[in-house]
C-alpha positions, 0 to 999 in steps of 0.5 A: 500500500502506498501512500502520500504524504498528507497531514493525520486525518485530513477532512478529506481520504481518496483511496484510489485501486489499482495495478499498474502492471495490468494495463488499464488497472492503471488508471486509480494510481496514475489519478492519484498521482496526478491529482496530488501534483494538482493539489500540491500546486494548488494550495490544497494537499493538507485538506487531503489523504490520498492512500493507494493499494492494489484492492481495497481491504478491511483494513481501509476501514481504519482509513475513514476514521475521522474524516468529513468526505471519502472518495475511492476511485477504481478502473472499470471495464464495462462502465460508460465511458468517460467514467461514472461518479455516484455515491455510494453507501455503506453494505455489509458484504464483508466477511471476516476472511474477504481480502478484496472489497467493493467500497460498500463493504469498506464502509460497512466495516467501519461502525463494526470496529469502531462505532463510528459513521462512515463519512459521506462517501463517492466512488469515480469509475473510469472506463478501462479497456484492456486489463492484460498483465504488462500492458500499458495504458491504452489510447482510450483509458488516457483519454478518460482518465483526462476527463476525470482528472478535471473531474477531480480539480472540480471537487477538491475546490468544492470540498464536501458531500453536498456540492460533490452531489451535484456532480452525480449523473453528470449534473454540472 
């Protein structure tokens, strides 16, 4: 698990899913890469924790603990192109010996171990195309992933779960 370096409890997390060596799998950790150069330019990386793995797990419960806004972002294959934003809640899905997670279930594990609410949390889909081991990022997955870095600036200047709402469905 990598992670970029952000002051403790941020208002806002990003887990961003992936494996760059499986083509456009790629697509989570290169925005979470961009987007902390954004930020950093910007004036905005304390107001964010950007933390990125191969799969999400049980343990990325612990990484909501504490924060206003959460945001996964993931490759897909069969999603509408450029990509889907919506938000999502929590569903308890989880069992004790399940290693990968869907967003849901990570959510749902916080309150389990803790007590605690998950925050308002948003899952950005990007449309991948090929997903093959040593592949490189295709022609058409750079493309969305431009489209949903632009997304992402749009959000981090408008930081929180009622104007983030406005960007579901393609709504702005």
């Amino acid at each position: 698990m990598s992670r970029v370096p952000a002051r403790p409890h941020a208002p806002v997390v990003i887990l961003a899913c992936g494996n760059p060596s499986r083509g456009d799998d790629a697509l989570g950790p290169l925005l979470l890469e961009q987007l902390q150069t954004w930020l950093e330019a910007a004036g905005l990386a304390d107001d964010f924790e950007l933390i990125g793995d191969f799969q999400l797990q049980i343990e990325h419960a612990l990484d909501l603990s504490g924060r206003r806004l959460a945001l996964f972002i993931d490759a897909g294959q069969q999603t509408p192109a450029p990509f889907v934003f919506r938000p999502v809640a929590a569903v308890d899905r989880a069992s004790p010996g399940t290693h990968a997670l869907l967003p849901e279930s990570v959510l749902a594990v916080l309150p389990r171990i803790s007590g605690e609410a998950p925050p308002p949390a948003f899952v950005l889909c990007v449309r991948g195309e090929r997903f093959a081991l040593g592949e490189g990022l295709s022609p058409a997955a750079a493309r969305h992933a431009d489209a949903a870095l632009e997304l992402l600036k749009e959000l981090a200047r408008a930081a929180s779960a009622d104007n983030w709402q406005g960007y579901v469905n393609g709504s702005r």
